[in-house]
Structure formats: structure tokens, C-alpha cells
C-alpha positions in Angstrom: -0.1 20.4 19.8 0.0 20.4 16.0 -0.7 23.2 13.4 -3.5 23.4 10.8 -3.7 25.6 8.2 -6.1 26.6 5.5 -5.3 24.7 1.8 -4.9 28.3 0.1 -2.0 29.1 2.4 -3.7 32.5 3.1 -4.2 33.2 7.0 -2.2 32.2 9.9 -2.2 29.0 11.7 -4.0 27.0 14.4 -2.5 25.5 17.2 -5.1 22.1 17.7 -4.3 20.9 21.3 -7.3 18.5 21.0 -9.4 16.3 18.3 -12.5 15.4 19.5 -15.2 13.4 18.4 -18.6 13.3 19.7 -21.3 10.4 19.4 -22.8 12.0 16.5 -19.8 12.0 14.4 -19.1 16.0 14.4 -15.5 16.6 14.7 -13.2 19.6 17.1 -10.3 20.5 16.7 -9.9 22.7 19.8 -6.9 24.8 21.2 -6.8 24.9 24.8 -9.1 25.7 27.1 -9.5 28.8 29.0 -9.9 28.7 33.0 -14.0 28.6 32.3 -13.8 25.1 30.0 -14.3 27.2 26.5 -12.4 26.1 23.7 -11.7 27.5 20.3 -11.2 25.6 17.3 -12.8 24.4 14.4 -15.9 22.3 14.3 -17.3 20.0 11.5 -20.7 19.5 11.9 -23.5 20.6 10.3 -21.9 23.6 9.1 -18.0 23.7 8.8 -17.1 26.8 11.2 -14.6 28.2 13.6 -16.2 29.5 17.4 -16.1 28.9 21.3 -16.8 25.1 22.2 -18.1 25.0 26.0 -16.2 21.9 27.1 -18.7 21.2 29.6 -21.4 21.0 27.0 -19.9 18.1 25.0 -18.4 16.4 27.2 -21.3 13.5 27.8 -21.5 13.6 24.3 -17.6 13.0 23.6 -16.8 9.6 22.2 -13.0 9.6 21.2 -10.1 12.5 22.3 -7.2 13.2 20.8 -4.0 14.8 22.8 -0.1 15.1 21.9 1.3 12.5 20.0 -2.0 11.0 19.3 -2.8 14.2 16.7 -0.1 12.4 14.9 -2.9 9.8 13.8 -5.6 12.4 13.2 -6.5 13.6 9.2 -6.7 17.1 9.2 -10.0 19.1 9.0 -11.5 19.1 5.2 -10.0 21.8 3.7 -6.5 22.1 5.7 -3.7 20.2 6.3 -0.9 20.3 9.2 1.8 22.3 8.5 4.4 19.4 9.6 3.2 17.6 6.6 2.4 20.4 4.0 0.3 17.5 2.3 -3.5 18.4 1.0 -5.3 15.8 -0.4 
């Protein structure tokens, strides 16, 4: 896992176990899912906005994950950075 937080270093952060990217180029970054497959996490779609993320419901639609070490190549959402780096851009 790695932590985002927000560029005006108000709020706490997010634990991202997962970046996904579906086929139409919206972008997750997901914590965990619970035992019913629904994730929390950020989404970058149409709208930039935080919610639930059925994992069931993307998944045909998924075309690239991100787990562990692989979040090491990942930019952070528009607006944050990872708090290993404290670099905003």
C-alpha cells in the first residue's frame, strides 16, 4: 500500500492498496476491499470524487491493476501526491 494525500496538506491520508484503470481511461485508486467486493477510493472519471467502487462491476471493464510495489510506478491522483514523496507537481 502507499499513502495519498490532498496538495493542501489539510485532511488525513489514504491508504491506496490498488490503481486501476479501466478501458475507458477512468482511473481508481482503491483501498481494500471489503468481504462483499466494495472498494473505497478515489475515482477520476467524469467527475473527480471519492465513494464505494463495486469490484464486481468494473471488473470486465478493467484494463491495467496496480498492487504493492507496482504503486511505486503509479502518478498520484491530480491534486495529491504520496506522502513517501511529498512531491506535487
Amino acid at each position: 500500500m502507499r499513502n495519498i494525500k490532498h496538495a493542501d496538506d489539510k485532511g488525513e491520508t489514504f491508504a491506496v492498496y490498488q490503481h486501476i484503470i479501466l478501458r475507458n481511461m477512468w482511473e481508481y485508486y482503491l483501498g481494500e476491499p471489503d468481504e462483499n467486493g466494495i472498494a473505497f477510493g478515489y475515482v477520476m472519471g467524469f467527475e473527480n470524487e471519492w465513494g464505494d467502487v463495486s469490484m464486481d462491476e468494473i471488473k470486465p471493464y478493467i484494463a491495467n491493476i496496480a498492487r504493492g510495489e507496482e504503486l511505486e510506478y503509479v502518478m498520484p491522483p491530480f491534486n495529491y501526491y504520496w506522502e513517501d514523496e511529498k512531491e506535487f507537481a
